[in-house]
Structures are given as structure tokens and as C-alpha cells.
Steps between C-alpha positions, in 0.01 A plus 500: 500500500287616213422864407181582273527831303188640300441760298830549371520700142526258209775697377704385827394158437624491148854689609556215762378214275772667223762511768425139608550402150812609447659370845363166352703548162786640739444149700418290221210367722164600559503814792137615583367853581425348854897408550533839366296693726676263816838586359351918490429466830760341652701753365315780668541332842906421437558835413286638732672325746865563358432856511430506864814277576686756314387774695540310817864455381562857325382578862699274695827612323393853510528453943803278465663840303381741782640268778817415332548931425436534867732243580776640336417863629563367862814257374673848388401682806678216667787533287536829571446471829791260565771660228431831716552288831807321343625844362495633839642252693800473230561839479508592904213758514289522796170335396289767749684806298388307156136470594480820675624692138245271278231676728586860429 
């Protein structure tokens, strides 16, 4: 697809030309200010778009953290749960007398 741009400042023109210039000594073969501008603006787009993925991902990792914290809260509780149960039925004590003191 082509793109026509007028009416840009000479000075830009002149910076790009410059730039092109030295990719091509860079290269050692010719690089125009069009391959230039292509290169500029594919750029744009690939970091445009990187940045998004990133967030997506910063994002993504960010849920997996709460869900895996949340996780583990209710793995513990579990835990708990069961070394309590286990503790009491090792150790002989009525299970209603146990529950009935964790409520005062």
C-alpha cells in the first residue's frame, strides 16, 4: 500500500535523507529514505503492539499471582483444618468439647 505525505519540514527531510545515508554505509548498499520511513513505521506498529502484549501478559501474571495467593490461603486453612482433626482424634479429646471452646 502506498502512503503520500506533504508538507513535511525540509529540515525532517534532510534528517531522514542523513539517516538513510548512513544505514547505507552501515549496509554497504544503497538504503533509501522511503525504506527508511517503512522501517520507522513498522517500528511504531511492533512496538505498539509489543507493548500491549506486555500488558496483556504483566496482566495475565498479575491474576495468575492473586489466584495462586488465594489458593494457598485455602490449602493452609485445610492444613489446619485436618492437623486439628488429626490432633484430636490422636490425643482422645471429645471433638464437640474442642469446637465448643474455639467458640468462646
Amino acid at each position: 500500500m502506498d502512503i503520500l505525505i506533504r508538507d513535511v519540514d525540509v529540515a525532517y527531510v534532510k534528517e531522514i535523507e542523513k539517516k538513510a545515508e548512513q544505514i547505507s554505509k552501515n549496509l554497504g548498499k544503497f538504503f533509501s529514505r522511503n525504506e527508511y520511513i517503512k522501517i520507522l513505521i513498522q517500528n511504531d506498529v511492533e512496538l505498539r503492539l509489543a507493548k500491549f502484549k506486555e500488558d496483556k501478559f504483566d496482566q495475565a501474571v498479575e491474576n495468575l499471582t492473586i489466584t495462586l495467593n488465594n489458593q494457598e490461603r485455602t490449602l493452609q486453612n485445610f492444613i489446619d483444618s485436618n492437623s486439628r482433626l488429626f490432633h484430636m482424634l490422636a490425643s482422645g479429646v471429645d471433638i464437640m468439647e474442642e469446637v465448643l471452646e474455639d467458640d468462646k
